[in-house]
C-alpha angles and dihedrals in degrees: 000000000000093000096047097056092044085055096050086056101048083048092052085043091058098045097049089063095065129165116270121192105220132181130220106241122188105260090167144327137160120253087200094051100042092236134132127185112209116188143184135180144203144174133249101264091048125090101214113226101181121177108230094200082064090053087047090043104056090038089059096056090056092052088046081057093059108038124279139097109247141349118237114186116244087237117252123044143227123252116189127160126242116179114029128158127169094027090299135099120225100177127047123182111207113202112192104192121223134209120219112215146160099067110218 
């Protein structure tokens, strides 16, 4: 009886961190530096899939708006927490930062 209740558990366990489509969105970003910050965010129990074409994307109608041809990401991004109790986060807001090139 022991094992099946440990495997509905673990069943339970494996559905709750489901896979959650996300978009990057601008949270900041400097038009004299040529930079956007694009962000998303999820909860513990989420699985992030993030397009990275929409990130580029948006960043680089921001980057059209002031001036410049196109956006390209740094490379990397940044994770911080943003809503933790009991020692634990259970929200992470991920920033991927953008380069506007190409000046017109």
């Amino acid at each position: 009886m022991g094992k099946r209740i440990a495997m509905y558990f673990g069943l339970a366990s494996f559905l709750a961190a489901c896979a959650a489509p996300k978009e990057l969105t601008a949270t900041g970003g400097s038009k004299a530096d040529g930079t956007v910050k694009m962000s998303y965010e999820y909860g513990v129990f989420e699985v992030p899939e993030v397009n990275s074409a929409q990130g580029t994307g948006a960043a680089t109608q921001r980057c059209v708006a002031w001036g410049y041809k196109e956006a390209e990401p740094f490379g990397g991004a940044t994770k911080v927490c943003v809503d933790s109790s009991g020692g634990s986060c259970n929200r992470w807001r991920v920033t991927v930062e953008y380069q506007c090139t190409g000046a017109q």
